[in-house]
N, C-alpha and C positions, 0 to 999 in steps of 0.2 A: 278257926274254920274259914274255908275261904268262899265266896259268894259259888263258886261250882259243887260244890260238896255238897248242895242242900237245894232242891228244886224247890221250886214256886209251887205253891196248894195250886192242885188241877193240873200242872204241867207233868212232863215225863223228866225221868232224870234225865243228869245234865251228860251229854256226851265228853265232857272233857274232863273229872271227876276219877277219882282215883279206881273205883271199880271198874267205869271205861277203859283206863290205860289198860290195866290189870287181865280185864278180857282180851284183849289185841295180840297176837304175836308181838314178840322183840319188844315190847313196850312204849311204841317208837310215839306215845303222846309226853306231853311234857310232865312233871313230877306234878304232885299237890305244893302249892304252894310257891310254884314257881314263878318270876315277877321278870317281863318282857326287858332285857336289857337296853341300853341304847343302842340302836346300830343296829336291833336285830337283823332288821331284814337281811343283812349282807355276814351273816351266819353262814359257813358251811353247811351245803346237805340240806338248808332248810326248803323246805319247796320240792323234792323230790319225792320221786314215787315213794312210800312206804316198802319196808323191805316185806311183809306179808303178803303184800301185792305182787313183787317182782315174780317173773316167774322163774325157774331153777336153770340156771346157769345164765343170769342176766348181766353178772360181770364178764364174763367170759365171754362177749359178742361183738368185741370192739371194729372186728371186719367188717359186721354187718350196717353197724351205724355210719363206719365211713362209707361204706357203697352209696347206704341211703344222700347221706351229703351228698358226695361224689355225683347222683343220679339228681339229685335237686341243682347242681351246681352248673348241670348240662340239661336241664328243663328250662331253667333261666336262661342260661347260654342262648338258648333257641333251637337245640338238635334236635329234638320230639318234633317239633315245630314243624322245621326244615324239613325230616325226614318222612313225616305226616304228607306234605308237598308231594315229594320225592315218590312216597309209594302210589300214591293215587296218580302218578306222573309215569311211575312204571306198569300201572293196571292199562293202564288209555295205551301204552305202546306195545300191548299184550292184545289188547283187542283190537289194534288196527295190522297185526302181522296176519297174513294168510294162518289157515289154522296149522298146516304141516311145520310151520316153522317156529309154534308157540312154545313149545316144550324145549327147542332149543332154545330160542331167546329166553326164558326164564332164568336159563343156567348163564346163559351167559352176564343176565343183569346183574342174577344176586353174584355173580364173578366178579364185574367190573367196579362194582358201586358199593353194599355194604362189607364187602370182603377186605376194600382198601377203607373201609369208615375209619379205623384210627391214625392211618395213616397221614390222612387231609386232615382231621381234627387235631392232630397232634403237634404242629406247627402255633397255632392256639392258643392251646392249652398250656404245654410248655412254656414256651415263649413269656408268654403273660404275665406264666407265674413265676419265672425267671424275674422277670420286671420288680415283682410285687414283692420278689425276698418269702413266696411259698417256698421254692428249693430250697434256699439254705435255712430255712427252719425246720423241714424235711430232712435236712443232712444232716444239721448239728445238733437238733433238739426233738426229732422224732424217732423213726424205725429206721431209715435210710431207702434207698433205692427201691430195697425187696416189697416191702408195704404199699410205695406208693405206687409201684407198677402195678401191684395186684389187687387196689382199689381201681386205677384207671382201667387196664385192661377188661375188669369183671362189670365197670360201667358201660363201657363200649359192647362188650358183650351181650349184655341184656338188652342195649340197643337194636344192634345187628339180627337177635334173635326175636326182637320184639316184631322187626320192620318184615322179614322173610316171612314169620309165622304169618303176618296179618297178608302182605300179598300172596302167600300161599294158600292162605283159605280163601283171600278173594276170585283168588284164579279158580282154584276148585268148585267153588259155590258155581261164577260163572260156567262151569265145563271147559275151560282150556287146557288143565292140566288133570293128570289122574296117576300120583306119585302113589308109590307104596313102602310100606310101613320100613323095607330096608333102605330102599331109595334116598327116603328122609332121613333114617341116620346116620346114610353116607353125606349127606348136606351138612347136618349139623356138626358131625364131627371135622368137616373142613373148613366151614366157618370158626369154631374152636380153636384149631390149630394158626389159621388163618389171621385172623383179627388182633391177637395178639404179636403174631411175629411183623406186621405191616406195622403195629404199633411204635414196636421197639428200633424198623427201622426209619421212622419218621424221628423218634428222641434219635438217631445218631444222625439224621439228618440238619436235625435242629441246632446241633450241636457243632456242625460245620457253618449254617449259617444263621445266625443269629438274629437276625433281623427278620420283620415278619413278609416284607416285598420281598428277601431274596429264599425266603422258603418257599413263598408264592412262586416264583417264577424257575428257581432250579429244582425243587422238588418233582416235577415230573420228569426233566432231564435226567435226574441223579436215577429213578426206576427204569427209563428205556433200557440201558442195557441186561435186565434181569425179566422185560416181558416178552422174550423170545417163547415162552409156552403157548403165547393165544396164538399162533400162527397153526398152532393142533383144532382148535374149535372151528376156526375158518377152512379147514380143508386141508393144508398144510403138513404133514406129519410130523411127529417131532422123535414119538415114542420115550423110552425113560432115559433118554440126557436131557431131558424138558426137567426131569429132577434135581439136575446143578443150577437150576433158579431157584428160591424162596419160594416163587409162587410154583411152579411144576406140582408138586404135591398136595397142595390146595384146588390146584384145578384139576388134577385127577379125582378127587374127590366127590367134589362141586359137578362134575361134569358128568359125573357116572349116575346123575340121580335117578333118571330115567332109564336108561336102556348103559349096562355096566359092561363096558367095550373090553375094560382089564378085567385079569384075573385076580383071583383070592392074592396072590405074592404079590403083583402088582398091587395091589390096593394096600397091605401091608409096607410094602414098600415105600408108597407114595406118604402114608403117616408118619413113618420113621425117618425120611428126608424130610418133612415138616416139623418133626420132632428136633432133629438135629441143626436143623437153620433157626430155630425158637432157642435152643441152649448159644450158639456162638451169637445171636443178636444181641441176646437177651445179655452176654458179656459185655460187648461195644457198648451197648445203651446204656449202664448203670457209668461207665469210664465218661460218654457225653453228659451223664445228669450231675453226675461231679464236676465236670469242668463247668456245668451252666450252673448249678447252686453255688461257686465259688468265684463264679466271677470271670475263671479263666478263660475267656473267648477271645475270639479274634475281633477285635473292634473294629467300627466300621470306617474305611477309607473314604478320605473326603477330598472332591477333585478339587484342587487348585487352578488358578489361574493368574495369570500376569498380573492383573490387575490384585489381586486378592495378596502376593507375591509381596507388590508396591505397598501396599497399603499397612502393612508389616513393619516397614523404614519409614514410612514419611506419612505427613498427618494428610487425612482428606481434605479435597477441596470442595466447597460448595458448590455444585453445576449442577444444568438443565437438562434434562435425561427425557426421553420421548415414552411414555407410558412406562414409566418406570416400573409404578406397582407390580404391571402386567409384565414388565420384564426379570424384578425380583422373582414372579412364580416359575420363570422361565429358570432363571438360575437354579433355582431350589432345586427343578426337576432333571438339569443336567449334570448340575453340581453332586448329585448321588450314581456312582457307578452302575445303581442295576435304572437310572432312569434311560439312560439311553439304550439299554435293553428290551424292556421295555416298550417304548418309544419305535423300535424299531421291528418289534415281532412280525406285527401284521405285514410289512415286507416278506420277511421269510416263509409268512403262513402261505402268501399270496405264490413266491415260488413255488414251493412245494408242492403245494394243491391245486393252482390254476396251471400252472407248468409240467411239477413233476409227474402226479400221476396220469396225464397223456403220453408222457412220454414211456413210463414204465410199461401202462396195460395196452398201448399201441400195440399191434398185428408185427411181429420181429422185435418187439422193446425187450428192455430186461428181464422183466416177470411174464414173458410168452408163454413162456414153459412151466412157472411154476402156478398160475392162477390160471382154472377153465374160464375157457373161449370163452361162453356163456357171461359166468361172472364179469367177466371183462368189459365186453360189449355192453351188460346193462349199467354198468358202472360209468362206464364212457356216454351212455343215452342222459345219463342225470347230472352230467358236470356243470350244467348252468345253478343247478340246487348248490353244487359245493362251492362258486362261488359267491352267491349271496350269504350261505353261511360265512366264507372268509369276510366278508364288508360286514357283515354281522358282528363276527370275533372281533375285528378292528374298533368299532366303537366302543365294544361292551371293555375290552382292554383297557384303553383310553377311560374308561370311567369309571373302573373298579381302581386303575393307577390312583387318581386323582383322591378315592374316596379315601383307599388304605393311609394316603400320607395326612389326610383329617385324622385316623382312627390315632395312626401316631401319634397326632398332635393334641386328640384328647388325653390320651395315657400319658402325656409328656407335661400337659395342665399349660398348652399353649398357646390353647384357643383363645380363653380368654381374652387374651393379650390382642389377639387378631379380634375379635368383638370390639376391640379401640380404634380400628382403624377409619378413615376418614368414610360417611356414606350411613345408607339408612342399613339396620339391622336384617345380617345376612349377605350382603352386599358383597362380602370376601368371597364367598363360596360363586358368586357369579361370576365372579372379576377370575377367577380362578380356576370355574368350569367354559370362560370365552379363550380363558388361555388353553386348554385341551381342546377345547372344538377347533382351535387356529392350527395347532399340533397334527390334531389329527385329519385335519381335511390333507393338508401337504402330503401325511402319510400312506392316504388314499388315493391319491391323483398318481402318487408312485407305486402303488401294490396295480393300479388299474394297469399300468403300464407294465409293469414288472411280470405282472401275472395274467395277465391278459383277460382280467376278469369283466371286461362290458361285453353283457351278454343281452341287450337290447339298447333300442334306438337311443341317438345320443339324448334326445330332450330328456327320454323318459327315461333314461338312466341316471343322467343330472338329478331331474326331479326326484326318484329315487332314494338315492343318496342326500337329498335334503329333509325328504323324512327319516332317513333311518339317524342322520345326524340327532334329532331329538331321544335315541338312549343313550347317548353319553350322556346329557343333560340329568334323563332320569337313574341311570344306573347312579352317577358320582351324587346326585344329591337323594338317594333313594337309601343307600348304604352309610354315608354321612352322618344322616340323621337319625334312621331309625335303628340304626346300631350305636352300643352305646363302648363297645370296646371293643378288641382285634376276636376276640370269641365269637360275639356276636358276628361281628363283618364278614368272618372264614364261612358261617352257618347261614348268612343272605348269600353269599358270592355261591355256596353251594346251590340255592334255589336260584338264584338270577341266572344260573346258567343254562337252566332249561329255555330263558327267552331266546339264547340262540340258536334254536331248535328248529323252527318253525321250515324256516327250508327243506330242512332234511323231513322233517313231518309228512311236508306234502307233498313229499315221492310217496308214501303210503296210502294218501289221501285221491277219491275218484276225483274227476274234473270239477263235476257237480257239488260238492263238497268241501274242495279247497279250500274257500272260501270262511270255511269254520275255522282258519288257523288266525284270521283275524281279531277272535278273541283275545289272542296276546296281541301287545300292544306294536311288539316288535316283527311282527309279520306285514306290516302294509308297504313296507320299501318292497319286498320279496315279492310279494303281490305285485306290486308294479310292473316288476321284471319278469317276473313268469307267466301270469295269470291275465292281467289288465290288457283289453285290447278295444282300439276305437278310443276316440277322443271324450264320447262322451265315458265311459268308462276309465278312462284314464284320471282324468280330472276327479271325477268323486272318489276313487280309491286314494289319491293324495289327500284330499279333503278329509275325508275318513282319518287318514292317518296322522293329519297334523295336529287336527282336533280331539282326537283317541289321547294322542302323546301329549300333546300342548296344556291339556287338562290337567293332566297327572304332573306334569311340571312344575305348573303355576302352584297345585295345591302344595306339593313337596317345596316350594319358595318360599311358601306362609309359613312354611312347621320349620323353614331356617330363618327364617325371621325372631322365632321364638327360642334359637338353638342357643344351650348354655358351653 
């Protein structure tokens, strides 16, 4: 007899005793007389739910379990997070639009933003796991391609649909929107179609560039040629060759939620060319997840230089070099093809948008004819707003650059190495956000000139520009540290882009009110230039804004002080 077979006078029998197992389904306690081997613990199956407990078809659910990972995988990530930001970012631009124009803006957010969610995250995600040898255990020792698209894709899904439900009921609760019950299925079913085809062409984008700064910077170039559809939501007609884009047929969808402009064919239509751009992606993406789980990429070119050329043949010499360190970080950043890209955008922004479109929506310019009068003119009234947004982008560029090549340098296990270098703790990240600030002033002085973007007096424009100089400082060390890998970073850069908002904000914003866009940190240069008038005024709007930024600097100094 063993000490369970026989209860203690007064006690109840013993649950672990041969009539217990006996009662149980499957019998699943242990024999009588059984004696705990060594090692139990690392027994198969021990510790697992009882099979009486399971419920009926609990092996058979293996989709369900990766999704749930999948969805914890991007809870960590920070996308709930991010897009939590994001939606209450879209309710505040829902309620500062006039009301006639709420119902389109709606369409066009959930258009612009959770439509392309796997797109931007899929750069990331890939990427990463490319790094980390998830693809090729995926390739060689899992389901292959088909599984892991249709855990990823059914995560981003429940995102997409998590983020539209909640600002859809917020808009409704507030009164701005008042969709119906077909309306919404037409949403959903173009988010469906949608979410996963933007997916698959982000994996074939990934899949040409490999690296995560050149999916950052050509990934929106590689879509311009296939967003010829939005030129239908602005006025523009396009009709159904808008359906030889990927997006065409999402945005018919999407767009019809409210007031359905197509017919029953056309709307038929518009799913069947989403359906057929989802099948030919959906080929190209499995051919890039193979090339990335194997390795087969185009590796990254690394520029040479004379010097670098010499040093090949002949041993270095020991010499004096003027801020060396600071000139090392200078190399780093040339010494990589997409750094002087880069390095160079805000030139281009500053063309385009301080330059070009005067020239386009001018009275005779090229788009005379195809944008109304109206539009024009008011667009032409608020070009001082677009280009503080451009001096805006210019920084925020410059410090997401700087941040991503940390992110690198955590995944690559480099930091470390850089925490030995001479100076107190953190010190590199300085030494290396004064080499971007030096970058990016030069860059400035050239978009100012290029683009013709001083749009007040020269003091206070100078001035200006020395506060808005404080978001590079916090974008590069804000992203640095509180992201801990390229996931994380892609999922702050997605919120830190709202700071360069504030411009455009307060074309929406009455006179009297402006002044609330000060809440973000990155509005007091903008303020300066638009808003601030009079000396005494002038002065405390700097003030305000060195100390707003300078705060948030100094704190984010400390937490690299402590950066592993």
């Amino acid at each position: 007899m063993t000490q369970h077979e026989h209860a203690a006078p007064g006690t109840e029998p013993s649950r672990f005793g041969p009539a217990a197992a006996a009662a149980r389904p499957d019998g699943w306690m242990r024999p009588a007389g059984w004696v705990r081997p060594a090692g139990w613990r690392r027994l198969p199956g021990w510790g697992q739910t009882p099979g009486w407990m399971r419920p009926a078809g609990w092996r058979r659910l293996p989709a369900l379990q990766l999704l749930r990972t999948e969805m914890k995988v991007q809870l960590r990530a920070g996308f709930y997070a991010a897009y939590a930001i994001m939606t209450l970012l879209f309710f505040v631009i829902l309620a500062l639009l006039p009301p006639p124009w709420r119902e389109h803006g709606f369409e066009l957010i959930v258009l612009m933003d959770p439509t392309f969610m796997g797109f931007f995250f899929a750069g990331g995600l890939v990427l990463l796991e490319a790094d980390q040898g998830v693809l090729s255990v995926a390739l060689t020792r899992g389901r292959g391609f088909r599984h892991y698209w249709r855990t990823k894709v059914a995560a981003l899904l429940v995102l997409a649909l998590t983020v539209v439900a909640a600002l859809t009921g917020a808009a409704w609760a507030a009164g701005f929107i008042r969709p119906d019950a077909a309306g919404l299925l037409r949403l959903a079913s173009g988010l469906v179609v949608t979410v996963p085809l933007f997916f698959g062409i982000g994996v074939i984008v990934a899949g040409w560039f490999p690296r995560l700064i050149e999916y950052f910077v050509f990934s929106s170039l590689v879509l311009l040629p296939v967003m010829f559809p939005l030129l239908e939501p602005v006025g523009i007609p396009i009709g159904l060759p808008a359906l030889l884009s990927p997006l065409g047929g999402g945005m018919i969808l999407i767009t019809s939620l409210f007031d359905p402009a197509y017919g029953r064919i056309e709307l038929m239509a518009a799913a069947a060319s989403s359906i057929a751009w989802n099948a030919i992606v959906y080929r190209y993406a499995a051919h890039a997840f193979r090339k990335l789980a194997s390795g087969r990429v185009r590796p990254a070119r690394r520029r040479t230089t004379g010097r670098d050329r010499a040093s090949a043949t002949t041993p270095a010499r020991p010499c004096r070099r003027l801020l060396p360190a600071g000139w090392a970080d200078v190399r780093l950043l040339l010494r990589d093809p997409m750094g002087p890209i880069v390095l160079l955008a805000p030139l281009l922004a500053s063309a385009v948008i301080g330059r070009g479109i005067p020239w386009l929506l001018a009275p005779g310019g090229p788009a005379a004819g195809l944008v109304p009068e109206a539009a024009a003119a008011a667009a032409l009234s608020f070009m001082d707003h677009f280009r503080s947004f451009v001096l805006l982008l210019g920084f925020t560029m410059y410090g997401m650059l700087g941040a991503l090549l940390i992110l690198d340098e955590k995944d690559q296990g480099v930091l470390p190495f850089l925490r030995t270098l001479p100076g107190p703790p953190g010190w590199f990240l300085l030494r290396r956000c004064a080499v971007l600030l030096a970058l990016c002033a030069a860059a400035i002085a050239l978009a100012t000139v290029i683009g013709d973007l001083m749009h007040a007096a020269p003091g206070v424009y100078v001035l200006s520009l020395a506060v808005d100089a404080l978001i590079l400082p916090l974008f590069f060390l804000g992203m640095s540290i509180l992201a801990s890998n390229k996931i994380q970073g892609l999922a702050m850069a997605k919120v830190l882009n709202v700071a360069t908002l504030p411009p455009l904000l307060m074309i929406a914003l009455p006179d009297r009110w402006v002044w609330l866009a000060g809440v973000v940190p990155t509005a007091w240069g903008s303020l300066l230039r638009l808003s601030a008038s009079g000396p005494a005024q002038i002065a405390t709007t700097a003030a305000a804004g060195f100390i707003y930024a300078g705060l948030l600097v100094a704190a984010l100094y400390r937490r690299a002080q402590k950066l592993e």
